[in-house]
N, C-alpha and C positions, 0 to 999 in steps of 0.2 A: 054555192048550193051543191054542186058535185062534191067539192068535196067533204062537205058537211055528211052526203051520203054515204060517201065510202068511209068516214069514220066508224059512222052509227052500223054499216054492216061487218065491218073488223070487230066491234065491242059484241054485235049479238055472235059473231062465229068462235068467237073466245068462250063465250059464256054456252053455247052448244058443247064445244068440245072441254069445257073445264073438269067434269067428272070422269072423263076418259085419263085427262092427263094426272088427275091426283090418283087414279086408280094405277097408272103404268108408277106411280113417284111412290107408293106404299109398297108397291112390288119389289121394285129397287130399293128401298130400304130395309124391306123382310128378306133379299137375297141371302144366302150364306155363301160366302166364297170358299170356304172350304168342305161343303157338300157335296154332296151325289150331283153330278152333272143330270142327271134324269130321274126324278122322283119318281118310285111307283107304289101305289098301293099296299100298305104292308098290312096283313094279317093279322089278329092276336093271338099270341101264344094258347095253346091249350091247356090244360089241368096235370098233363104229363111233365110238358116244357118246362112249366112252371116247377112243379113238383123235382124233377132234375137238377134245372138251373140252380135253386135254393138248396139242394143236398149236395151240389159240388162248391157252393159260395161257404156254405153255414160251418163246415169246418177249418174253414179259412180265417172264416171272420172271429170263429173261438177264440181260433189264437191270437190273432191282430186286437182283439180289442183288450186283453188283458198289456199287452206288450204296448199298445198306446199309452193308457193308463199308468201304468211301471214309469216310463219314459217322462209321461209328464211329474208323473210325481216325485221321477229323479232331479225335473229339473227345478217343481215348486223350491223342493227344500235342499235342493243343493250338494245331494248325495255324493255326485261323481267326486267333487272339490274338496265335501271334506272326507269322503275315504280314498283319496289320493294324498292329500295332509295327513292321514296318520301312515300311510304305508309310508310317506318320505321321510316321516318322522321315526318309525320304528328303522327304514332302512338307514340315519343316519345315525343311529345308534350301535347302527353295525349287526342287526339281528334280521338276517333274510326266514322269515317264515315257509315252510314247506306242508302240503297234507297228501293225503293217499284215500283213494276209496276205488276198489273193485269186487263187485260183485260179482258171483254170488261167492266168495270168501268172506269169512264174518265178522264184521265189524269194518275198522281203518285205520289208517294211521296220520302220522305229520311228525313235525320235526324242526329244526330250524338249525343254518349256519348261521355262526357269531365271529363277529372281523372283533377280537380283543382289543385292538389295538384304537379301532376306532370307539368303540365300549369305553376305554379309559382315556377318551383324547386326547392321544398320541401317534395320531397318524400326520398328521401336517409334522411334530418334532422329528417322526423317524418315517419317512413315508416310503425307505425301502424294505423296512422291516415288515415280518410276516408273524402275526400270531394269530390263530384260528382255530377253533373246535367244533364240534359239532355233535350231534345227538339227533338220532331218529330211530321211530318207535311206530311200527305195523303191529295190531293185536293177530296175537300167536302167530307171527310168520318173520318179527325181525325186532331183537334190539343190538343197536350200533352206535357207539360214540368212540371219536378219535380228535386228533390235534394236530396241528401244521405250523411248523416254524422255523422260519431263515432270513434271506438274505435274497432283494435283487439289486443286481447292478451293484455286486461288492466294489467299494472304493474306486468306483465310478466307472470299471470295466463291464463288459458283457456277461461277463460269469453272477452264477446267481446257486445259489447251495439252500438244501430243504431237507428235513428231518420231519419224517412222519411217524405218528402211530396210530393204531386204528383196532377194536372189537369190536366183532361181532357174534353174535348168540343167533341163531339162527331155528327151531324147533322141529317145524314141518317142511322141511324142501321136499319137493316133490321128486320123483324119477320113476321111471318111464321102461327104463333100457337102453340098452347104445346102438344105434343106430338109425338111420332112415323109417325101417321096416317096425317099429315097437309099436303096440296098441293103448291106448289110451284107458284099455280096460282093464290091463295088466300092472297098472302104476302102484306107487307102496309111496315111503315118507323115509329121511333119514333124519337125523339132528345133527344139524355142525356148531361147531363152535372155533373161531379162528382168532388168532392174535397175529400183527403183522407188525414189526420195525422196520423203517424204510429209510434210506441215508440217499440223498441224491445230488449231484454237481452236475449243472449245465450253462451253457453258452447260449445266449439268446442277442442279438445285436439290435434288434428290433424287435414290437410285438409280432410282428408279423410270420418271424420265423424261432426256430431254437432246436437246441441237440441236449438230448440228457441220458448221461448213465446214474443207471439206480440200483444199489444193492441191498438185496431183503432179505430178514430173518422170519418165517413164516410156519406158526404150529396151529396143524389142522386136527381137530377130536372130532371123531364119527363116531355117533353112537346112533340106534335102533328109534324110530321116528314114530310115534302113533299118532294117526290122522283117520280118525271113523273107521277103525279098524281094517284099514285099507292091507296090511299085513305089513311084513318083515322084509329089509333087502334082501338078506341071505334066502330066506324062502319061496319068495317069489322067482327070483332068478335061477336058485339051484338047477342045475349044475354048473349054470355060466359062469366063470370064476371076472368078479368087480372089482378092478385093482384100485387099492387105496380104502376100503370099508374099513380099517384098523385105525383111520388117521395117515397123516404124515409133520415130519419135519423138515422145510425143505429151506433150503437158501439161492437167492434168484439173483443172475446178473443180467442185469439189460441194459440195452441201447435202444433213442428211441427219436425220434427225428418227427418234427411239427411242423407243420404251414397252414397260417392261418389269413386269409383275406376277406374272411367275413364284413359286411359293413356294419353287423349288429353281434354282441353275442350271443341272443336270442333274438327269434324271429327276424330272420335273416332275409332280404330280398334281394341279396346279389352278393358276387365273391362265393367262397367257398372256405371248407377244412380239412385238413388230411394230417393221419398222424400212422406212421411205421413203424414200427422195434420189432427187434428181436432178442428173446432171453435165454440163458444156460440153467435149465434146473436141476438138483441134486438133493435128493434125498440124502438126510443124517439119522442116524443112529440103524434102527431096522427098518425105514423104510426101502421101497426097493423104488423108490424114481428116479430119473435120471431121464432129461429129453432139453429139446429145443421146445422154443415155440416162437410162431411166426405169425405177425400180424400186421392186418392193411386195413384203416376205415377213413373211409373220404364219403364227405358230402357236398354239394353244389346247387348252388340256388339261382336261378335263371328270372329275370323279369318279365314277364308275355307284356311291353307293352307299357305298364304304369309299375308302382309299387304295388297296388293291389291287387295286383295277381301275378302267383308267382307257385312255378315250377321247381321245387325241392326234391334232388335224387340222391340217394345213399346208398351205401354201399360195404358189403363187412365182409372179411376172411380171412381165415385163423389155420393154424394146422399145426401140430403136435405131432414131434417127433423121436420115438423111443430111441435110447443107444443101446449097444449090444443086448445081452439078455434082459435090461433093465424096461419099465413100465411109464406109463402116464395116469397117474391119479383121477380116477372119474372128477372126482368134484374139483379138480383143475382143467379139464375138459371144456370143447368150445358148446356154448350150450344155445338154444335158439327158445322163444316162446314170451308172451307177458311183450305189456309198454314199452320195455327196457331202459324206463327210469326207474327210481327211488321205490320199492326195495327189488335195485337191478344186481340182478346175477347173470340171468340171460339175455340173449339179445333180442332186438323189435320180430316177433311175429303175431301179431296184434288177435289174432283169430284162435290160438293156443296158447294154453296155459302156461304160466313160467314153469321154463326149466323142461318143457314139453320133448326136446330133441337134444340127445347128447351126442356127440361124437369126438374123436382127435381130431377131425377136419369139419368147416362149415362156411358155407355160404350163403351170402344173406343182400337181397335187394329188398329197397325200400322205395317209393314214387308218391309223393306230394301233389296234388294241387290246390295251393291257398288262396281264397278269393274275399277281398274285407266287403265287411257287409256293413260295416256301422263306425262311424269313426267322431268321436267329440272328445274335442282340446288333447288331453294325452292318453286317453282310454280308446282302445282297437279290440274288435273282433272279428274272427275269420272263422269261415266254414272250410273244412279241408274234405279232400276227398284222396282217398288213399288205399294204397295197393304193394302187401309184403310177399315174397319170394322168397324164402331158404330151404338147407337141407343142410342135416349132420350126419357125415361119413365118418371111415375109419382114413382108407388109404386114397391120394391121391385118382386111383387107379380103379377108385370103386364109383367115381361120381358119374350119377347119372339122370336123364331131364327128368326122365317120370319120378325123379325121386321128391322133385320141390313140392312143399308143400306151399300155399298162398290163402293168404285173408286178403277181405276188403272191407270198407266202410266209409262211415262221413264221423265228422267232430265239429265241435268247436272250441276255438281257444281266445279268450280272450285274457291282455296285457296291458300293463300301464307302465308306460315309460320306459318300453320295448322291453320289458319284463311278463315274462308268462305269468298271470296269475292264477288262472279256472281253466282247463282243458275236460273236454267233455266229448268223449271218443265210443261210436258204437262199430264195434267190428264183426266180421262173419267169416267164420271157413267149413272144413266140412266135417269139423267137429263139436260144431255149434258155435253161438254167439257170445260177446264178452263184452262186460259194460266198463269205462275207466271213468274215471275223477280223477284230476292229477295236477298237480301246481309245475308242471314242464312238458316241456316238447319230446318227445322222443330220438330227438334229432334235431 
């Protein structure tokens, strides 16, 4: 009987406390473990918040949802695969495509190198032989076609021999004046027109390293440039006498020394480049030149870490040096301004014009940071954020800090098959802004 009762009083104390314990058991179930340790009371937003919140979202979202979109509909129909099939296709044909577009100059250009050899499928029968041409075409600022051909690894030594030639037409070059100190307001236009023959023998034992002497036959035509009637060389600068505005005829000896331990040849994430010479010029017939010239460009790519990201520093310096009473040719001068690819004359100062800075001497830093933002199968892009430093002097003896000029900006560059194909670069100095397009790196 007892314990009949203490059954029957366990069954009602169960059923007293059942709604307690389902109530603690839905508790524990609705927990979040990764919540606010202490809930409190939250607010609704206001008509302000709101209104805020949404005007710092909704231009986000413009962009994001076009680039969803894009992305899916690269991958419905297959985009990336089959325009990497025709790029592998046209590159084994031996025709590398090139374009140009910067604004505000008018119009653009492109262009293409062609590997001959591979064009008539004869690179496996001779695959140390070199034939090569090419052709590019900037509207009204550049036409350029030349040819390359030799020999690596003749008869199975180190040595390797090359024969070049090369024109170029060239309309509107810009100039500035020489020096550090010229105004952007004072600039004119020349027209060049240049033909080069180029004979060259070198030693390379590896790719990694090589040594070459090259001797050049080189005729330069300077004639009076019109560009929106910006004026005349002679008139702008009178009285300043501009050596070399007649032309020249010159012939170049150089020596010129390579190292290369890039692990890519574009878009490099480690290893570096460095290339030295130095050449004897001389003017023939009446011209009057007669100088050295002296030159250093190294670059270095550093990895923060992973491959995608990655610290690129460059680096360039030139100097030109007259002998006795004899001169150095402006338009052989080291010159600074523009991308400094394809149609390069000058070197990388991203934030001024090409050809912006002449001098016999210059220096030039360059600073990278490339960060990938998107990477499927063999297609890469990266945002760069970047930072140029130069200046063009005369003398050794004249360089000074406050003379550097610097741009900065962000790009993008995106590649396929560690090939740059679209660079998309906005820069800024304190001459204003400059938009590129460009199928290469500047470095």
């Amino acid at each position: 009987m007892i314990k009949n009762r203490s059954r029957i009083l366990i069954v009602l104390a169960l059923c007293a406390f059942q709604p307690l314990v389902l109530q603690n058991a839905e508790a524990a179930e609705s927990y979040d473990r990764y919540g606010a340790a202490l809930r409190t009371p939250t607010t609704q937003p206001g008509t302000f918040q709101k209104t805020t919140a949404h005007a710092l979202i909704y231009p986000f979202e413009l962009v994001r949802w076009p680039i969803d979109r894009g992305l899916l509909a690269m991958e419905k129909y297959h985009i990336p695969e089959k325009t990497q099939w025709i790029y592998e296709k046209i590159q084994d044909q031996g025709i590398t495509p090139e374009f140009s577009f910067s604004p505000p100059l008018s119009g653009g250009g492109g262009g293409a190198d062609i590997d001959l050899m591979r064009l008539s499928r004869q690179k496996a029968a001779f695959p140390d032989f070199t034939l090569k041409n090419w052709i590019h075409y900037y509207h009204e600022k550049i036409f350029e076609t030349g040819a390359r051909t030799g020999f690596e690894q003749i008869a199975g030594s180190p040595l390797r021999f090359f024969g070049n030639f090369n024109y170029e037409n060239r309309p509107e070059e810009h100039f500035y004046g020489l020096g550090p100190d010229t105004s952007a307001g004072d600039g004119t236009s020349y027209r060049m027109e240049a033909t080069t023959l180029q004979a060259e023998i070198g030693y390379s034992p590896d790719p990694s390293w090589g040594a070459d002497f090259k001797f050049a036959y080189r005729n330069v035509n300077i004639t009076n440039g019109e560009d929106g009637g910006r004026g005349i060389v002679d008139d702008i600068f009178r009285p300043q006498v501009i050596p070399g505005l007649g032309g020249d005829e010159l012939l170049t000896y150089a020596l010129e020394f390579m190292r290369d331990t890039r692990n890519q040849r574009e878009n490099s994430s480690h290893g570096g480049h460095a290339r030295a010479g130095v050449s004897y010029n001389e003017g023939l017939g009446n011209s009057e030149a007669r100088y050295f010239k002296y030159e250093l460009d190294a670059s270095r790519f550093f990895e923060l870490g992973s491959e995608r990201r990655v610290l690129a520093l460059h680096a360039y310096g030139e100097h030109n040096s007259e002998l006795d009473d004899h001169e150095v040719p402006f338009h052989q001068m080291a010159k600074l301004g523009g991308y400094g690819v394809f149609p390069r004359l000058s070197h990388t100062l991203r934030g001024y014009d090409d050809n912006r800075f002449f001098g016999e001497t210059a220096a030039l830093f360059n600073a990278e940071y490339r960060y990938r933002i998107w990477e499927y199968k063999d297609w890469k892009t990266d945002t760069v954020f970047f930072w140029d430093e130069g200046q063009a002097f005369r003398d050794l003896s004249d360089f000074q800090l406050k003379d550097f000029r610097g741009s900065y900006g962000i790009g993008f560059r995106m590649s396929l098959l560690e090939h740059i194909v679209v660079c998309v670069e906005l820069a800024h100095s304190s001459e204003g802004t400059n938009f590129y397009l460009k199928s290469g790196a500047p470095f």
